[in-house]
C-alpha positions, 0 to 999 in steps of 0.5 A, spaced: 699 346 210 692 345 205 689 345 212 691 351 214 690 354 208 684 352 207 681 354 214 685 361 214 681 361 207 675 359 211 676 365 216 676 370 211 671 369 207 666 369 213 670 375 216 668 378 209 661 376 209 661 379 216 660 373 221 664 371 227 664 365 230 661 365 238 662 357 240 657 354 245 663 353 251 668 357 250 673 354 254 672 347 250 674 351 244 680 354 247 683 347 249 681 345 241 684 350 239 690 350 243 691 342 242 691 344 234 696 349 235 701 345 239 700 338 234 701 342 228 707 346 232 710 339 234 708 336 226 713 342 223 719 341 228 718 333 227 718 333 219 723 339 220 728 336 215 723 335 209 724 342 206 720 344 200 720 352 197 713 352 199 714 350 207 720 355 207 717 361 205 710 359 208 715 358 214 719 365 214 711 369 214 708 365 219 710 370 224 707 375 220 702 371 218 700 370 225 700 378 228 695 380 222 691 373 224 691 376 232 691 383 230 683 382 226 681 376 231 677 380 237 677 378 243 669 375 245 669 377 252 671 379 259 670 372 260 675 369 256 680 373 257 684 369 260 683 363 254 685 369 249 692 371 253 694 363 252 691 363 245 695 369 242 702 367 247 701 360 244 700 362 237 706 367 236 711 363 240 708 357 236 710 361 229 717 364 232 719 356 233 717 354 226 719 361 223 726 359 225 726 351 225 723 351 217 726 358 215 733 356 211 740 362 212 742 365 218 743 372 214 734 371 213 732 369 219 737 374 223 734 379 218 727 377 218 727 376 227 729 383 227 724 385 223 718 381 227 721 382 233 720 391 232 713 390 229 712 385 235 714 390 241 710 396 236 703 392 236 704 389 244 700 396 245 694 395 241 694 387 243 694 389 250 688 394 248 684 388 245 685 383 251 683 388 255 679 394 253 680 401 255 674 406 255 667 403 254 662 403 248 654 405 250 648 405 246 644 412 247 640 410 241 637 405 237 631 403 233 628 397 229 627 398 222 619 397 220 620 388 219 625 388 225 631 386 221 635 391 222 637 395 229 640 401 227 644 404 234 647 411 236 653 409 240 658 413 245 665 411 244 669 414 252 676 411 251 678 417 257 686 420 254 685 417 248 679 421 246 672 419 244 667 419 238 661 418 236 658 412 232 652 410 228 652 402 227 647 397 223 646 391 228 643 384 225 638 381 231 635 376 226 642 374 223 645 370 227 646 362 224 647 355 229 652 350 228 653 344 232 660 346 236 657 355 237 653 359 232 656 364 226 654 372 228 652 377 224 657 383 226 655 389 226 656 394 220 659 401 222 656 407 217 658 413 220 664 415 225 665 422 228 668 426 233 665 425 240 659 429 243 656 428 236 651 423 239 648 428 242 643 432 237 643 425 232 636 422 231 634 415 228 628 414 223 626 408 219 624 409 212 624 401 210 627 395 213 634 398 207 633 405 208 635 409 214 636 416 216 640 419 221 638 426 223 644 430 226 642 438 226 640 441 219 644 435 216 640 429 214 645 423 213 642 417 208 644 410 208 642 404 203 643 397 204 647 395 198 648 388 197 650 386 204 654 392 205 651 399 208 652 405 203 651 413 205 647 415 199 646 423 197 638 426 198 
């Protein structure tokens, strides 16, 4: 438990900050996370019988837990898709397992199954969606700011019957931290979304490396860098 909590906390904190984690050999990752998951998976059914409060609980949101932590982890590539597949198959087959071996009370796991298996089926669309990928995203536009710390980006969001937008993202090329096993990446910050085609009359320009405009016909858009989040300021 004090592993999960603390690596989950760890997790959120470098999401928060903005980060992701990109490993050196994806597939060494894959099999370390997939071994884990199955030694904790086998660990949970073991110790089965020594039921506390906490475990109970944690137990009966595990299968929530672990939709949320899907939903919010991107894929990292086409390359990968496979190793993604096994990893979120694994993960809610692990956390249904421990959910009904650690959960106490047929009334509770009877309503708490029904409840994770309606919101299973209504999030397989959008899981689907992040494994694969429908559309494509394409940079029409981008430009340094004056020291090169920032990349600001204009990008065309197709996504055929689902429509289209237009996004304005600030991307970070120097940011990225290396590690032993992979590297933490800076994700890209999304300032501005709006309808599709409006990519079209939008121009980039640098005022310093924290202030950036972006032109859109008679309209002026200003965004300032605010700690380490993006901001829209009025003129």
């Amino acid at each position: 438990m004090k592993f999960l909590l603390t690596s989950g906390g760890l997790y959120l904190l470098l999401t928060w900050m903005g980060y992701t984690f990109v490993p050196h050999s994806e597939l060494i990752w894959g099999v370390f996370l997939i071994t884990c998951i199955v030694l904790l998976t086998v660990n949970g059914i073991i110790y089965r019988k020594e039921k506390t409060k906490p475990s109970i609980v944690s137990a009966a949101l595990l299968p929530l837990v672990a939709l949320i932590f899907i939903f919010l982890t991107e894929p990292v590539s086409d390359a990968t898709t496979k190793i993604n597949i096994i990893l979120i198959g694994l993960i809610l087959t692990s956390s249904i397992i421990l959910f009904f071996v650690g959960t106490k009370g047929i009334v509770v796991k009877a309503v708490l199954g029904i409840l994770y298996f309606v919101m299973l089926q209504t999030m397989s669309l959008a899981l689907f969606m992040l494994v694969f990928g429908f559309g494509s995203n394409e940079v029409v536009q981008s430009e340094l700011s004056p020291n090169a710390v920032y990349s600001a980006e204009i990008i065309a969001g197709n996504h055929g019957a689902l429509g289209g937008n237009t996004q304005v993202q600030v991307a970070y090329p120097n940011s990225n931290i290396n590690l032993l096993v992979g590297e933490l990446r800076r994700n890209p910050q999304q300032v501005y979304f709006g309808r599709w085609g409006e990519f079209n009359g939008m121009t980039l320009r640098w005022e310093t490396d924290e202030r950036l405009y972006v032109y859109f016909g008679t309209d002026t858009m200003i965004f300032e860098r605010v700690g380490i989040h993006w901001e829209r300021r009025n003129r």
